[in-house]
C-alpha positions as CSV (number, residue, x, y, z in Angstrom):
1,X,-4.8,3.6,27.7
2,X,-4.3,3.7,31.5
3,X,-2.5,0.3,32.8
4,X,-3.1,-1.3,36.1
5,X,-2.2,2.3,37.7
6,X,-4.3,4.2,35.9
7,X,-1.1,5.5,34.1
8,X,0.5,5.5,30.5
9,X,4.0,4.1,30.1
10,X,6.1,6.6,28.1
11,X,9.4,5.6,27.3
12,X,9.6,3.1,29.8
13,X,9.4,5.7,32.5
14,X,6.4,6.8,34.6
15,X,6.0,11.0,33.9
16,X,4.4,13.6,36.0
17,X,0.6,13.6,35.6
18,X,-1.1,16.4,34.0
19,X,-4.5,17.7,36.1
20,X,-6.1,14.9,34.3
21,X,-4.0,12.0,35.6
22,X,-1.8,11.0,32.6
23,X,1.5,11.8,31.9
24,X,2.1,14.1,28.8
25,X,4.2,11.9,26.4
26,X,7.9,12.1,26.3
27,X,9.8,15.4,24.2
28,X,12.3,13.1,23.1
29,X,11.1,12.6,19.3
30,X,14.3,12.0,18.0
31,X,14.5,8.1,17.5
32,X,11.9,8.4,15.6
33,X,12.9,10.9,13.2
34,X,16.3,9.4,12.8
35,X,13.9,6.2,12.0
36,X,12.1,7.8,9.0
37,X,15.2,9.5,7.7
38,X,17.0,5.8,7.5
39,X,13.6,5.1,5.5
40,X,13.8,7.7,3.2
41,X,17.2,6.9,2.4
42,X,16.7,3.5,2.4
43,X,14.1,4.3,-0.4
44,X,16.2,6.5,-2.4
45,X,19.0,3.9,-2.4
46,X,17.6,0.7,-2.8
47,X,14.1,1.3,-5.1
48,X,15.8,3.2,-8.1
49,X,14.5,6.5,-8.2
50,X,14.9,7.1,-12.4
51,X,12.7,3.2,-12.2
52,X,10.1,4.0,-14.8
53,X,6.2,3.6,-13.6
54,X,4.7,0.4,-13.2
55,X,0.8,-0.4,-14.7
56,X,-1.2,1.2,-12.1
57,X,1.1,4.1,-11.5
58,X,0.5,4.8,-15.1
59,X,-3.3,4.8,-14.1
60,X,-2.7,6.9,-11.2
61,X,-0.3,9.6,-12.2
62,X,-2.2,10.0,-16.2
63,X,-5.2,11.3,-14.0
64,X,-3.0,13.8,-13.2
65,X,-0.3,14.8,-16.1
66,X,-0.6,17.4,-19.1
67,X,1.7,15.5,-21.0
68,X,-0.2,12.2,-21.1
69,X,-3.7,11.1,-21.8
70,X,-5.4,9.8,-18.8
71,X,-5.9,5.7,-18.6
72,X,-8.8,3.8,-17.7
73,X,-10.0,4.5,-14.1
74,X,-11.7,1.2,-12.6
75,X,-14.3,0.8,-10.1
76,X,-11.9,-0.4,-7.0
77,X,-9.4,2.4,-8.0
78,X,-9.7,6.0,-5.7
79,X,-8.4,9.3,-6.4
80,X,-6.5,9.4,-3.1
81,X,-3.0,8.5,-5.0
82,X,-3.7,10.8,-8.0
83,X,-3.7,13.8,-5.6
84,X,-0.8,12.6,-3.9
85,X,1.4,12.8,-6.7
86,X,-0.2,15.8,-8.5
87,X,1.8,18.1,-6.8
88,X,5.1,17.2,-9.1
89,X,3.3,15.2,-11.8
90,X,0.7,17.8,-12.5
91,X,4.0,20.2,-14.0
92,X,6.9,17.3,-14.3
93,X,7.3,14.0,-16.4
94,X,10.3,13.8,-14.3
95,X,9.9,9.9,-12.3
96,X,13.1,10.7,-10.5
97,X,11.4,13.6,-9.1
98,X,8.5,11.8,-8.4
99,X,9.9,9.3,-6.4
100,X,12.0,11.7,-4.2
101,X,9.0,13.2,-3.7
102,X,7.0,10.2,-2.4
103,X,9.9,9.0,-0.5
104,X,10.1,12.1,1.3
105,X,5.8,12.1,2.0
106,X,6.5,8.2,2.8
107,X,9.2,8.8,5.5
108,X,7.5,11.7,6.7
109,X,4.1,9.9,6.9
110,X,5.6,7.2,8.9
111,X,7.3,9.8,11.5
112,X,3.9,11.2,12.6
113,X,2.1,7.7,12.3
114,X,4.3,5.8,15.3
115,X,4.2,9.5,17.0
116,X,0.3,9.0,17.2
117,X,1.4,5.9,19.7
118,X,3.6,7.5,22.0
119,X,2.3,7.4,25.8
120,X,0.7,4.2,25.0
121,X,4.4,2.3,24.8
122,X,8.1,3.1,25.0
123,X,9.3,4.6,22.5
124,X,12.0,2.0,22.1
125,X,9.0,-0.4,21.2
126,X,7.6,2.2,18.7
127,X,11.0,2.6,16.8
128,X,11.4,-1.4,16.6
129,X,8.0,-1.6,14.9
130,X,8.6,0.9,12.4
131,X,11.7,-0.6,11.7
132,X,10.1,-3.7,11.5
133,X,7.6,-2.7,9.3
134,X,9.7,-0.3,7.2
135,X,12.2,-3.4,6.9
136,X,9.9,-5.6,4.7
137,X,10.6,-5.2,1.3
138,X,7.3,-5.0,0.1
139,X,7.3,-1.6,2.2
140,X,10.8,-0.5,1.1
141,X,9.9,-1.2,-2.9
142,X,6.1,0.6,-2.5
143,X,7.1,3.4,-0.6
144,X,8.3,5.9,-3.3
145,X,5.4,4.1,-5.3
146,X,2.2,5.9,-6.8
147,X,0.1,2.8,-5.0
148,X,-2.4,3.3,-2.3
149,X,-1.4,0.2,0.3
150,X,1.2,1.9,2.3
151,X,-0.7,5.0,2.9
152,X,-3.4,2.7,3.8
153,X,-0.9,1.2,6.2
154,X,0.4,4.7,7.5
155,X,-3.7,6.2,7.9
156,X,-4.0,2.4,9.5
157,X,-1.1,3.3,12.3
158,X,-2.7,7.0,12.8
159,X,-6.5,5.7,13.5
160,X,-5.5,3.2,15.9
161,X,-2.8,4.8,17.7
162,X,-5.0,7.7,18.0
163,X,-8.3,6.3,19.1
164,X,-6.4,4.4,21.9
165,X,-4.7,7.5,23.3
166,X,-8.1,9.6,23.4
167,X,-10.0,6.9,24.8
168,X,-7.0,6.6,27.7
169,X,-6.8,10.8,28.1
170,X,-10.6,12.5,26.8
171,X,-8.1,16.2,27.2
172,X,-6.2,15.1,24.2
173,X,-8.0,16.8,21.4
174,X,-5.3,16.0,19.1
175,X,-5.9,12.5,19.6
176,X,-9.6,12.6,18.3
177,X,-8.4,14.8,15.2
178,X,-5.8,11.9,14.6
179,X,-8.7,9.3,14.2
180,X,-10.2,12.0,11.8
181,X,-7.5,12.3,10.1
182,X,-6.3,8.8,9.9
183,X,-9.4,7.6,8.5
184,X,-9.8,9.9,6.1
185,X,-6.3,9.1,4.9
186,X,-7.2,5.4,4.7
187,X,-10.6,5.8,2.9
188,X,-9.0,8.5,0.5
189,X,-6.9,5.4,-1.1
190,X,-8.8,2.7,-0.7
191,X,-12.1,3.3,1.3
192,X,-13.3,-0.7,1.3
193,X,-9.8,-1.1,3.1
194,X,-10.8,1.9,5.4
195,X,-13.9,0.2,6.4
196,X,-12.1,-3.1,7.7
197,X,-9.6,-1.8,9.4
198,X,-11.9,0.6,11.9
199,X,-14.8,-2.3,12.3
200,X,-12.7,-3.1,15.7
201,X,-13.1,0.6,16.6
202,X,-16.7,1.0,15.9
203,X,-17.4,-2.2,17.7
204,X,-15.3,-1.1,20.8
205,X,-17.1,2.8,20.8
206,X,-20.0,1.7,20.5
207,X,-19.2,-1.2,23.1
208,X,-18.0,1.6,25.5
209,X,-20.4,4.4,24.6
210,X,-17.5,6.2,23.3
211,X,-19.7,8.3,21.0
212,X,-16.7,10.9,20.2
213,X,-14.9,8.4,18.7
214,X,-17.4,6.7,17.1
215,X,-17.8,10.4,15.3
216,X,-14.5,10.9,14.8
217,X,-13.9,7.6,12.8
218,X,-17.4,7.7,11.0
219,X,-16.8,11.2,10.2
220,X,-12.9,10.5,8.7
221,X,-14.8,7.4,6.6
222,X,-16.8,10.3,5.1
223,X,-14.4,12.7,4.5
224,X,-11.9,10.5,2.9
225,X,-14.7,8.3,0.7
226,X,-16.8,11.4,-0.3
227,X,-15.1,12.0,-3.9
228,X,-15.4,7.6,-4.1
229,X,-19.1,7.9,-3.4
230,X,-20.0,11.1,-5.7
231,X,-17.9,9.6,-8.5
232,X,-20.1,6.1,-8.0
233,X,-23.5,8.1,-8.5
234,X,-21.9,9.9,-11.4
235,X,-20.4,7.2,-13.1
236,X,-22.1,3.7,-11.7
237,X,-25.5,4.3,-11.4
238,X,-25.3,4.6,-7.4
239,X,-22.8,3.2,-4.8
240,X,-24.0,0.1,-4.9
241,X,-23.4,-0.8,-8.7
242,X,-19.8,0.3,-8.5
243,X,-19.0,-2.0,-5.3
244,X,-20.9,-4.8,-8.2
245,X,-18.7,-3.8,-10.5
246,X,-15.8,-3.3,-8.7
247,X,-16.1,-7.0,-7.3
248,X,-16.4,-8.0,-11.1
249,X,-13.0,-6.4,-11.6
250,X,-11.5,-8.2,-8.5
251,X,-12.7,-11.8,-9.7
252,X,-16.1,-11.9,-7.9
253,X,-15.5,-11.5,-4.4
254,X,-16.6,-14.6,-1.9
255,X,-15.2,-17.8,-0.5
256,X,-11.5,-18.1,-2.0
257,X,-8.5,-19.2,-0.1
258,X,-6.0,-16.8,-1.2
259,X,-3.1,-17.4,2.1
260,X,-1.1,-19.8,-0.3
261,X,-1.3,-17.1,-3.0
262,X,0.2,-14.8,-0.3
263,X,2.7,-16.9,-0.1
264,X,3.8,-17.7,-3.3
265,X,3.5,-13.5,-3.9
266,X,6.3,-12.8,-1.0
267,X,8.9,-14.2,-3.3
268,X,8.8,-10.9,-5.0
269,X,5.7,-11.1,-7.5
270,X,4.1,-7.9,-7.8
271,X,0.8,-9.2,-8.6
272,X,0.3,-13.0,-8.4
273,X,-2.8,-13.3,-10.9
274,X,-3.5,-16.4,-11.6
275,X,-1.5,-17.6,-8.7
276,X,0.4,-20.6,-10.5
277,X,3.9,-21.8,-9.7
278,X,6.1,-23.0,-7.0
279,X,6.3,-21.4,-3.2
280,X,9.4,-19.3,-2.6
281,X,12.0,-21.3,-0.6
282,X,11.1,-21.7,2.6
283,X,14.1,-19.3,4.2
284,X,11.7,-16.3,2.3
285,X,8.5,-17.4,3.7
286,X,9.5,-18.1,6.9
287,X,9.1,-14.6,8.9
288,X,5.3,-14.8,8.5
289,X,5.1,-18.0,10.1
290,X,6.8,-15.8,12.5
291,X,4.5,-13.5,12.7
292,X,1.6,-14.8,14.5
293,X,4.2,-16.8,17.5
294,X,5.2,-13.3,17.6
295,X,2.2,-11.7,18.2
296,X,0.9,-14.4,20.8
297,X,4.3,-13.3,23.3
298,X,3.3,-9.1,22.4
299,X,-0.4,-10.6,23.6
300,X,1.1,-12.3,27.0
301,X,3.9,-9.7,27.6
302,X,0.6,-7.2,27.3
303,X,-1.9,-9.8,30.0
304,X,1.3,-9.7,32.6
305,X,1.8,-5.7,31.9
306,X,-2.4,-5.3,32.4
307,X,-2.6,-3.0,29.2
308,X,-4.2,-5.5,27.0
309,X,-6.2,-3.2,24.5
310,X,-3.1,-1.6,23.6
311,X,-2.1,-4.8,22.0
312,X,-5.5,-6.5,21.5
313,X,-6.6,-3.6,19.1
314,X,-4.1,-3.3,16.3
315,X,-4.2,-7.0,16.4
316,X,-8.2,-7.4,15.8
317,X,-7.9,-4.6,13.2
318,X,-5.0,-6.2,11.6
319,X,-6.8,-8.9,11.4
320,X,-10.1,-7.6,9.6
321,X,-7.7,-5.5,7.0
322,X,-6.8,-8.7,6.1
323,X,-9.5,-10.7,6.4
324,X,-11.0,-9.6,2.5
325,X,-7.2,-10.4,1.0
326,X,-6.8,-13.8,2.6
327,X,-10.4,-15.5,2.1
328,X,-12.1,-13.1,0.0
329,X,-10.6,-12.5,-2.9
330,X,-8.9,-14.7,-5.9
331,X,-5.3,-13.9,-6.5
332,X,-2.8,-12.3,-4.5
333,X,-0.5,-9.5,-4.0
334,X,1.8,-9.0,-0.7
335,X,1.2,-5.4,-0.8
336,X,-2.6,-6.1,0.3
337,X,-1.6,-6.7,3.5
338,X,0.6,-3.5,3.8
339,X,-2.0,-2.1,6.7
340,X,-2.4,-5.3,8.3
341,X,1.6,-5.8,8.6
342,X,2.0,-2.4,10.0
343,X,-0.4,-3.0,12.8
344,X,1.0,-6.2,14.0
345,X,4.2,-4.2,14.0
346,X,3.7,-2.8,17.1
347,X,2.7,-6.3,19.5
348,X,5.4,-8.2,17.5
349,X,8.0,-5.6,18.8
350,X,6.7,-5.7,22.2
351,X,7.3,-9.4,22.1
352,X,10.8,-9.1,20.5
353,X,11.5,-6.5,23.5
354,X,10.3,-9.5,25.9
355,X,12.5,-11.6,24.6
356,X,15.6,-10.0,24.6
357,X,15.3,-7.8,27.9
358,X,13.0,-10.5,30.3
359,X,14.9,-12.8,32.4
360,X,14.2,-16.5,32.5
361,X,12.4,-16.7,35.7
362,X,10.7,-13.7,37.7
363,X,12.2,-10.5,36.8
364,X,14.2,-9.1,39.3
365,X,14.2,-5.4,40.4
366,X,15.8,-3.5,37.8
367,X,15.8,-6.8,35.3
368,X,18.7,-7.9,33.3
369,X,19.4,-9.4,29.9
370,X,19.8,-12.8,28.6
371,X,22.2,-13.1,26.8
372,X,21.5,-15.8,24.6
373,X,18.1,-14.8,24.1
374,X,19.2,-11.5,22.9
375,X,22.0,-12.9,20.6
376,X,19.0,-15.1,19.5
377,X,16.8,-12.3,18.4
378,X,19.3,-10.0,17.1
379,X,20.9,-13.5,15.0
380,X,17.5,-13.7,13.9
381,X,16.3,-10.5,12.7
382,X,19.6,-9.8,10.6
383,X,18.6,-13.2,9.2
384,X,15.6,-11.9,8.1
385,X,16.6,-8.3,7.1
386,X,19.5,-9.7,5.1
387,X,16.3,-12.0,3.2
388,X,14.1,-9.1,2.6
389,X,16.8,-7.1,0.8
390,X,17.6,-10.2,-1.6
391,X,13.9,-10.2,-1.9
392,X,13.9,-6.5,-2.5
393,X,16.9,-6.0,-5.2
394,X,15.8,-9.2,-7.0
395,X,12.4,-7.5,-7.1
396,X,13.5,-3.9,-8.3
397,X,15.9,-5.6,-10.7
398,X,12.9,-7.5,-12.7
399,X,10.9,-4.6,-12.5
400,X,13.3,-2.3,-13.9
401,X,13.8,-4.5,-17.0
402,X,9.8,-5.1,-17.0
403,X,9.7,-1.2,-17.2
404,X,12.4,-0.8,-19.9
405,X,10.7,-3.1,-22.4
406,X,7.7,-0.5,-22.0
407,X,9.9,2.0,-23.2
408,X,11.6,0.4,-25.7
409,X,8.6,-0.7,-27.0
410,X,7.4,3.1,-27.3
411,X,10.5,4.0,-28.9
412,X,10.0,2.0,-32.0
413,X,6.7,2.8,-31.9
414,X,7.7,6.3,-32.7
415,X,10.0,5.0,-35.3
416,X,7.1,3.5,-36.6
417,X,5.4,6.3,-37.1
418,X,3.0,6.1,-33.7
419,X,3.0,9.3,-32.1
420,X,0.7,11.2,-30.1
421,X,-2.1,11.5,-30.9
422,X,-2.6,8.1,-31.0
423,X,-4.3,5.0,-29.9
424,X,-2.7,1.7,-28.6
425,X,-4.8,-1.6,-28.1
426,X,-4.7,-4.6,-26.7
427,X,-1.8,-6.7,-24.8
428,X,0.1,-4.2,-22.1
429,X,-2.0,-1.3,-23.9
430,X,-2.2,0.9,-20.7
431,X,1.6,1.1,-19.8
432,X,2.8,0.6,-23.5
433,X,0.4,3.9,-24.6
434,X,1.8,5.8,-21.1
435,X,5.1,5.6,-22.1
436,X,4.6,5.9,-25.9
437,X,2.2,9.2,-25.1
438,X,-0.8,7.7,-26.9
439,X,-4.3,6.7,-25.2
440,X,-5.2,3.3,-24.4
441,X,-8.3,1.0,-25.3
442,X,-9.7,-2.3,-24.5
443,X,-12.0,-3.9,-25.9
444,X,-12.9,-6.4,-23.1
445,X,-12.1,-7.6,-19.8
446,X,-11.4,-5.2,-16.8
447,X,-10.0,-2.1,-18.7
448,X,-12.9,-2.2,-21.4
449,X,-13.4,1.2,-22.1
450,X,-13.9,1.1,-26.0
451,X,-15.5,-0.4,-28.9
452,X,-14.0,-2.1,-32.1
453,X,-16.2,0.6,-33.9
454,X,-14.3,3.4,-32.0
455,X,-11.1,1.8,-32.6
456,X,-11.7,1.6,-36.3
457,X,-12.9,5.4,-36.6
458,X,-10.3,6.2,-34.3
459,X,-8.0,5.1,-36.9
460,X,-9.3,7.2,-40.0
461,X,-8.1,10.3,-38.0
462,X,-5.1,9.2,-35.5
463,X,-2.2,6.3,-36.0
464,X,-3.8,2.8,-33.7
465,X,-1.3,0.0,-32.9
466,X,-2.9,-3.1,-31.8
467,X,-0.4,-4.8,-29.8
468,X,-0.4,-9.1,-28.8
469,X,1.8,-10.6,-26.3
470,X,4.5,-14.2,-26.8
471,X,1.8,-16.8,-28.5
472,X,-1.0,-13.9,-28.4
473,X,-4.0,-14.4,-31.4
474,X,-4.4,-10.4,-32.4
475,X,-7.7,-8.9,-32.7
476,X,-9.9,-9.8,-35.8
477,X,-10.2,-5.9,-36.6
478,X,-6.3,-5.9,-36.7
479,X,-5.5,-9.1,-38.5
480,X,-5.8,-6.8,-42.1
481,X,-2.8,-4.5,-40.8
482,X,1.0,-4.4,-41.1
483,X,2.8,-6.8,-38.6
484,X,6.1,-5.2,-36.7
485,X,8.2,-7.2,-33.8
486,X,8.6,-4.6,-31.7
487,X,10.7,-4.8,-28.3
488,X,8.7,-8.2,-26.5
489,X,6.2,-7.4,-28.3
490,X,3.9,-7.8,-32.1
491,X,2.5,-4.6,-33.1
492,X,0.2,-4.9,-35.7
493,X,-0.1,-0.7,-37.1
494,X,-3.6,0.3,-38.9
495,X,-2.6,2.5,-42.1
496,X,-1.9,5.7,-42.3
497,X,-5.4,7.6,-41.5
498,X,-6.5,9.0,-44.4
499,X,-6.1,13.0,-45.2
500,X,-9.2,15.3,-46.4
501,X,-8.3,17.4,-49.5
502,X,-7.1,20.4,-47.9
503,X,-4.6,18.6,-46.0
């Protein structure tokens, strides 16, 4: 986007003009690689790669293995981070190798998303909102992840930056494949998400005529969401009866005030549903009231500069990615707003940039720093880095032992006797029968995928283990079968199946 010149700012220096009239972005790429390698080691270090799978990994990566059976796929759920992950887990039940895989994709994926910005602001602006962004330890812990909300983030970063720089400089082809791209990225995870984010850029294109844009972003929607939509006339009875259905699953969506949910979730709760309990201590929540003072200098830093959309668009699409997550929607989980934190990223390090380079009154020729203001910001942000990484090992810590009762669990199913094939019900049934090898069944609520009348035949021919959670009331089908205490666990184990008369 041209500023009050009619030029892009690249690296804080003006460049020589191409025939049409901006400059070609700067060569200099490599803060931002040395940016995504930090990530990807950061990753590898911090979110234990041999960290077993959480419950919707399991979901995702079953789609995929030979060595497991597949779980339950929901209506919300897309096949975007099956296929991510099927190039190791289609051949490997490795999850070390899985996560060094998705650690690599993630810092990779994050290297090409601020590129997609260059020539719209300096790079050192581009680097401090990735590390921004990549600083959060709800980014850190879901990056080597099988979940969709980063990549909705990184597609996010790649459709915005993108449409921006074609609509400054209509020469840059590349540009308009980014939006294709970008969006096709975001709507392969999670296409609802996809269509918030890019409202801002359909209303602008359409605003501005821009119909090459507008076809580029409709036409990365399709791409990405085409396997979503078949899938819904396959399996739902049309697209309309799985977005029903896939509202049932979230809770009914409508009128709920989920921001205090989002708050209590940054304390290092995966998934805040219900959303009972006690805020985090204040010192936690603090950045993202932050966030928003942040933003509003990125804003006026962007008025004085004259290059306004630059800033103004991430924002409004930050805002309608999270829009559904904060108002919509009945519980909570801070990596919802994974696209919406990456996009305010880049005004909240433009402000940071005003605050520690600006002098106090008019900027003289050349400017200089302020001291204090700089101590300030730099006192500040390793206050709040040296938060998110309590945050962060707190987080991986509970996790990791969450994951390890799983296992444990499935090894003394095994001793019991359950072994694939088999069938495992009720409480934790869909990480429990991952890890123990055996398929999963519920009879009710948003994993229902089976009948007590298939559980019960099921159980003349395979072992079924009916599991209940701490002060659960087990199944009346089960109540008749031998009770174990297994791990956190009560397993209650149908009998033996019974064997024909040749066996």
């Amino acid at each position: 986007m041209a500023d009050g010149s009619g030029r892009l700012l690249t690296g804080g220096r003006r460049r020589a003009h191409t025939s049409a009239g901006v400059p070609r972005p700067a060569a200099g790429t490599a803060p931002l690689v040395a940016l995504a390698a930090v990530f990807i080691l950061a990753q590898l270090v911090l979110v234990r790669p041999n960290m077993g799978l959480g419950w919707d990994e399991v979901v995702y990566v079953s789609q995929v293995t030979s060595h497991r059976p597949a779980a339950f796929f929901s209506a919300p759920r897309s096949r975007g981070v099956s296929l991510l992950v099927a190039p190791v887990a289609s051949w490997s039940s490795s999850t070390v190798l899985l996560r060094v895989h998705l650690a690599l994709l993630s810092g990779l994926a994050l290297y090409l998303a601020l590129r997609a910005w260059r020539g719209l602001f300096p790079t050192r602006v581009l680097v401090t909102a990735g590390a921004f962004y990549t600083s959060l330890w709800v980014t850190l812990f879901y990056g080597p992840q099988a979940m969709p909300n980063h990549w909705v983030a990184i597609g996010a970063l790649i459709t915005v930056g993108s449409f921006l720089r074609y609509r400054a400089d209509r020469s840059a082809r590349g540009a308009l494949w980014g939006v294709v791209a970008g969006a096709a990225l975001m709507a392969w995870m999670r296409p609802t998400d996809a269509v918030w984010v890019t409202v801002p850029l359909f209303v602008l294109a359409l605003a501005g005529r821009h119909w090459r844009l507008l076809l580029a972003s409709a036409a990365g929607l399709a791409v990405g969401a085409v396997d979503w939509v078949v899938e819904a006339y396959a399996g739902y009875s049309g697209l309309g009866e799985r977005l029903a259905e896939a509202s049932r699953v979230q809770g009914g969506l409508g009128w709920h005030m989920a921001v205090d949910d989002q708050l209590r979730s940054l304390g290092g709760r995966g998934l805040c549903r219900p959303c009972t309990g006690p805020m985090p201590h204040p010192v936690i929540t603090l950045w993202w009231f932050a966030l928003p003072l942040l933003v509003a200098v990125g804003v006026v830093v962007a008025v004085r500069a004259r290059r306004v959309l630059r800033t103004v668009m991430p924002l409004a699409c930050a805002t309608t990615a999270a829009l559904p997550y904060l108002f919509m929607i009945g519980y909570a989980a801070p990596r919802f707003l994974q696209p919406a934190y990456a996009l305010l990223a880049v005004p909240v390090a433009d402000g940071l940039w005003h605050l520690a380079r600006e002098p106090a009154g008019k900027r003289r020729p050349g400017g200089s720093r302020r001291p204090v203001a700089t101590a300030l910001v730099a006192l500040a942000l390793t206050g709040h880095l040296a938060v998110q990484l309590a945050v962060l090992v707190h987080t991986v810590d509970r996790s990791t032992e969450i994951r390890r009762d799983w296992a444990r669990a499935a090894g003394e199913l095994h001793r019991l006797g359950v072994r694939p094939p088999c069938l495992i019900t009720g409480h934790e049934a869909v990480p429990v029968g991952y890890y123990t090898g055996c398929s999963s069944g519920e009879t009710s609520g948003n994993n229902e995928n089976i009948t007590v009348a298939e559980i019960l035949r099921t159980a003349d021919r395979v072992p079924v283990a009916a599991l209940t959670g701490p002060g659960g009331v087990p199944p009346d089908y089960a109540r008749p079968w031998p009770v174990h205490r297994i791990s956190h666990l009560e397993a209650r184990i149908a009998p033996a199946p019974r064997q024909d008369a040749s066996g």
